[in-house]
C-alpha positions in Angstrom: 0.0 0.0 0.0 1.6 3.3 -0.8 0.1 6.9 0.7 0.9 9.7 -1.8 -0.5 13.4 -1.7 -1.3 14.5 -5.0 -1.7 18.3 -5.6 -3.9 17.7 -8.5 -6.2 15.3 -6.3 -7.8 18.6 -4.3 -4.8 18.1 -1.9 -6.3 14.9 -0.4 -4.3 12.2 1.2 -5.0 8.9 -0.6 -4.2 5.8 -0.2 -3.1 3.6 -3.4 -3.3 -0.2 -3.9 -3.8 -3.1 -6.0 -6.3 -5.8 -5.3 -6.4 -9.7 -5.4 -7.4 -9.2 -8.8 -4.6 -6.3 -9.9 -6.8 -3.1 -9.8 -5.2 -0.2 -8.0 -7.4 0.7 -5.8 -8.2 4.7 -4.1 -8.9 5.5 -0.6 -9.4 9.0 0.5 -9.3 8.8 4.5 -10.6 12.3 4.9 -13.8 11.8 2.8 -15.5 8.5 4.3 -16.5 6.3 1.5 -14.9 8.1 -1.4 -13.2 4.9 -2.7 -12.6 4.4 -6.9 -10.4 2.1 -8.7 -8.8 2.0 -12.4 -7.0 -1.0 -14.3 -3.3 1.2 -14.2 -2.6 3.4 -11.1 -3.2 6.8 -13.6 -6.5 5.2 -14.0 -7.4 4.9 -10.6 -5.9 8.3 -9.7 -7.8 10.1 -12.4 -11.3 8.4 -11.6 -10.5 9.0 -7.4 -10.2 12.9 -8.9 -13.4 12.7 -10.3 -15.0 10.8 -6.8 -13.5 13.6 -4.7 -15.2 16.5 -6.8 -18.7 14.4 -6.7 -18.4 13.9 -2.8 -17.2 17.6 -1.8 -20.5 18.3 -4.0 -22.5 16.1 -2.5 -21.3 17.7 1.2 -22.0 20.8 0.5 -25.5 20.2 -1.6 -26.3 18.4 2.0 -24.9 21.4 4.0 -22.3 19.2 5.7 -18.9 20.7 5.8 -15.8 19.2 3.6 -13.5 17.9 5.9 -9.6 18.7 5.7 
């Protein structure tokens, strides 16, 4: 498992690995549940940008503040 901070990510803190089936897959500890996955690791890191966008939306269409 690696943990990389990715400037392009919306400064998040993810955490990259692959599974038992090769996918890398994206955790993003301060957004609970934000979890994506590619076939490659660019893959994975693009779709997790994409995840993160949706889910800072989603907080603040709720009214629930995006946490650090």
């Amino acid at each position: 498992m690696a943990v990389a901070t990715y400037p392009d990510l919306l400064k998040r803190t993810v955490l990259l690995y692959r599974d038992e089936d090769g996918y890398f897959i994206v955790e993003v500890p301060s957004l609970v549940g934000c979890v994506s996955q590619g076939e490659t690791r660019e893959e994975a890191l693009a779709n997790i940008q994409e995840a993160i966008a949706l889910h800072i939306e989603v907080l603040q269409d709720r009214g629930e503040p995006k946490l650090s």
